[in-house]
N, C-alpha and C positions, 0 to 999 in steps of 0.2 A: 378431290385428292388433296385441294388444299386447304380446305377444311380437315379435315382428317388429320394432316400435319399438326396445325389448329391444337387440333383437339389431346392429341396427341403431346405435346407439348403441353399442354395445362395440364394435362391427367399427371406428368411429371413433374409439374411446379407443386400443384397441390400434394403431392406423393411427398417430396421432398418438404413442405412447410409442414403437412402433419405429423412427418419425422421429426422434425425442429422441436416442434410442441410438445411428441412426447420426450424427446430427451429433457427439452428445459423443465414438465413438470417432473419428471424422474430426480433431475438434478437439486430441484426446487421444496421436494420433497419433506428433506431429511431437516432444512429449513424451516418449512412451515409445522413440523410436526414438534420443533422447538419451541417456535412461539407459541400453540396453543397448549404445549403441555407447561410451561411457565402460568399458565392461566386455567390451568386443572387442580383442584384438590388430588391428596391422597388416596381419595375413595373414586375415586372417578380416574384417575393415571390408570392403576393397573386395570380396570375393568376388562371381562373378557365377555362379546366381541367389544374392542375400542371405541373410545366415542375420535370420531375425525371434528370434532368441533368441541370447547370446553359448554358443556351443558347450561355453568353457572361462573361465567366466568369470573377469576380472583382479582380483582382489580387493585384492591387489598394490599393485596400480601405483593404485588408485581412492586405501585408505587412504593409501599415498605423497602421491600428490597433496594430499587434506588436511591433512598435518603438511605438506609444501612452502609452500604458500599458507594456514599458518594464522594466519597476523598480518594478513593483507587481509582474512580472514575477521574476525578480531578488530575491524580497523578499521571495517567498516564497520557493525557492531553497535554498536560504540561509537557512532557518529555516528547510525544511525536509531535510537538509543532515545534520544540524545538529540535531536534532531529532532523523537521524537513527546515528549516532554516540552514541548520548547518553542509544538509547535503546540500540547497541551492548556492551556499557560498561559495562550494568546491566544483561545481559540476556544472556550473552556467561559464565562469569565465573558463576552467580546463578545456571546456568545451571548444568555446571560442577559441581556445587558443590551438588544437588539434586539429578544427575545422579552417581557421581563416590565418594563423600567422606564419604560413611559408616556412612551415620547421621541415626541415630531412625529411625524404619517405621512411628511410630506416629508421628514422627516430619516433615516429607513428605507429609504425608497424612495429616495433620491440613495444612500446608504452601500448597500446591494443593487445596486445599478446598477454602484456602482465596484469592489465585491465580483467582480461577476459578468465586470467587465470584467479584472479583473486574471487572473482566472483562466481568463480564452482568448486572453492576451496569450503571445506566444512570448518563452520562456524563453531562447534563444540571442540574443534582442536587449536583454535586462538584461544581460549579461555583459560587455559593455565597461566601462558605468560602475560595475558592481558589481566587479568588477575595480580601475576604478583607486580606489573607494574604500578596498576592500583593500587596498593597494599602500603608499596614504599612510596609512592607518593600520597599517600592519606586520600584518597581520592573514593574510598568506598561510601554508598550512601548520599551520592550528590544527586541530583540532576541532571545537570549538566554533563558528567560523568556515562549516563545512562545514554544521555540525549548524541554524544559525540560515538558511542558504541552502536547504537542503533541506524546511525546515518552511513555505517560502514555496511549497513544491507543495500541500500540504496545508492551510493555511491559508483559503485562499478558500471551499474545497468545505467545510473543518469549520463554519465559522460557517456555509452555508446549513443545512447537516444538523442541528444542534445547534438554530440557531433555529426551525424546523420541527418538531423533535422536542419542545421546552419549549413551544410553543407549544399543545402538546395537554396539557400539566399545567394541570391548571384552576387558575383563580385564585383559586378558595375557598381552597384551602391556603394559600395566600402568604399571604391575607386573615386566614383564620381568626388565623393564627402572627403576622400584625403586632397583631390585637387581644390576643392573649395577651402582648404587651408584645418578641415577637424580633426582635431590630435583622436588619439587612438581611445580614449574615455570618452570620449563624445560621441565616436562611432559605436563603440561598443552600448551605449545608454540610450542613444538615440534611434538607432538606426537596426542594429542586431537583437536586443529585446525586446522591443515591439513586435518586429517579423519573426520570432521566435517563440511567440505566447502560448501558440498550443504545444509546444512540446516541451516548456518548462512546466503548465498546470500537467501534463502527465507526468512527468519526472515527481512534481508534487505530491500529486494524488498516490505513485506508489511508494514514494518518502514516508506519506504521511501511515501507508496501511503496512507496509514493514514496520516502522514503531511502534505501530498500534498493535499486533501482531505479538510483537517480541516477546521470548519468555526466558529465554535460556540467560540474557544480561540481567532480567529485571532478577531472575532467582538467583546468579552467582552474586552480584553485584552489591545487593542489598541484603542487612538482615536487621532493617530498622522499616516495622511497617507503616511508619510516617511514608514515605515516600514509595513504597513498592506499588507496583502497576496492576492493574484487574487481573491480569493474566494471574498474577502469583496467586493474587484472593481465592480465582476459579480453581488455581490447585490446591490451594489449602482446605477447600470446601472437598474437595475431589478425596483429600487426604483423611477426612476424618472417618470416623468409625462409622457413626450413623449415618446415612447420607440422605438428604434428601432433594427428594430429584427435582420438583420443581423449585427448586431452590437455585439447584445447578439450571436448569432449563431458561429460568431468568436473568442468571446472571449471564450466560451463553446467547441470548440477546440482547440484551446490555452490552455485549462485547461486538456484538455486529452491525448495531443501529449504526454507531457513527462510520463505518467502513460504506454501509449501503450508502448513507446521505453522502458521503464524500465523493463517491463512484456517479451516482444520479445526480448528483448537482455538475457533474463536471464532462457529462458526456461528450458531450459537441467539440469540447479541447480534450478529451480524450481518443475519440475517433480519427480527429486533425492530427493528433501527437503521434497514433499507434500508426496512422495511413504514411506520416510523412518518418516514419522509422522502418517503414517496410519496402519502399519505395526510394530507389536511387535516381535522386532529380536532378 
């Protein structure tokens, strides 16, 4: 009988991971059918039935494409590192201070509210006034400009995840470190961002892939293609008459390298970051 339980239970683990597998290649799909049509001729894309692998692949034309489009590439690296700089500026000490400096409940709970509200507010309806505040301040076509627009996606969500995450550092530490005589910069540097590392590299990590992401500030914001982001590239390609797909195909990986590498290089403080946001410790 207790084998049977046993068995019974594996037949349901295996049920459930070969679910997994097919949703992830389902999902993984649409993906990989990018990357190899990037690496397909025109004679070979449309082919009926499809080739699932490029026959002869373009290696060519793929590295081409990269030195073509490698200053939008540049640009928008520029912009989401800065971006994630800017949202850490705002969103590690907010944090801290929502989490650990004994402000009002009411005063948490109104700034969480407004928090929460900003961040399910649609972004294409700040654009007009964020726009003409641009305008009169000469501020179109900066950098910096994009980079402080872009950190407004990331913003909202860092301070819930950061104040969630601090909120499981016990307060003996703080305590202990203000009886040893550490002013409040010293605890804060010392003692709260070290025990805090995985849920700033996530706040990072989604910093950095809202920036990278962004389209709607890189296209109102700029109309000097010195500095406009891949995004915009990928629609101007999108925009023209002829189009050519593996064309589009490569640059649509191009845009997703550095999001994978970013996500894969950071799992373990991403895991730590998302476990210690979902979890009230």
């Amino acid at each position: 009988m207790r084998s049977g339980g046993l068995s019974r239970r594996a037949r349901r683990e295996a049920a459930r991971r070969a679910a997994a597998l097919i949703l992830l290649a389902v999902m993984l799909f649409p993906v990989y059918w990018m990357v190899i049509s990037a690496l397909k001729t025109d004679k070979t894309l449309f082919t009926n039935p499809p080739y699932f692998y490029p026959p002869s692949p373009q290696w060519s034309f793929f590295w081409g494409t990269v030195e073509a489009y490698a200053h939008p590439l540049l640009n928008s690296a520029i912009i989401s590192l800065s971006a994630t700089i800017f949202a850490l500026l705002i969103c590690v000490p907010g944090a801290y201070a929502l989490a650990k400096m004994n402000l009002p409940d009411a005063l948490v709970n109104v700034m969480l509210v407004v928090i929460l509200a900003v961040q399910v507010f649609p972004t294409i309806m700040l654009v007009p006034p964020l726009y003409q505040m641009a305008t009169q301040a000469q501020a179109l076509n900066h950098y910096w400009t994009l980079a402080i627009l872009d950190s407004m996606y990331s913003v909202p969500f860092g301070l819930l995840v950061l104040r969630t995450f601090m909120l499981g550092i016990p307060d003996s530490l703080r305590e202990a470190a203000m009886v040893d005589g550490a002013t409040e910069a010293r605890i804060f540097f010392r003692i709260i961002i070290p025990n805090a590392k995985p849920g700033i590299a996530t706040v990072m990590i989604f910093a950095f892939l809202f920036a990278w992401g962004d389209f709607v500030f890189g296209l109102t914001f700029t109309n000097n293609s010195g500095i406009q982001p891949i995004t915009v590239s990928l629609y101007d390609v999108l925009g023209q008459n002829t189009q050519s797909w593996e064309l589009l195909m490569a640059l649509g990986t191009l845009l997703a390298i550095p999001a994978v590498l970013a996500v894969l290089g950071a799992q373990r403080a991403l895991r730590q970051g998302v476990a210690g946001f979902g979890v009230e410790r």
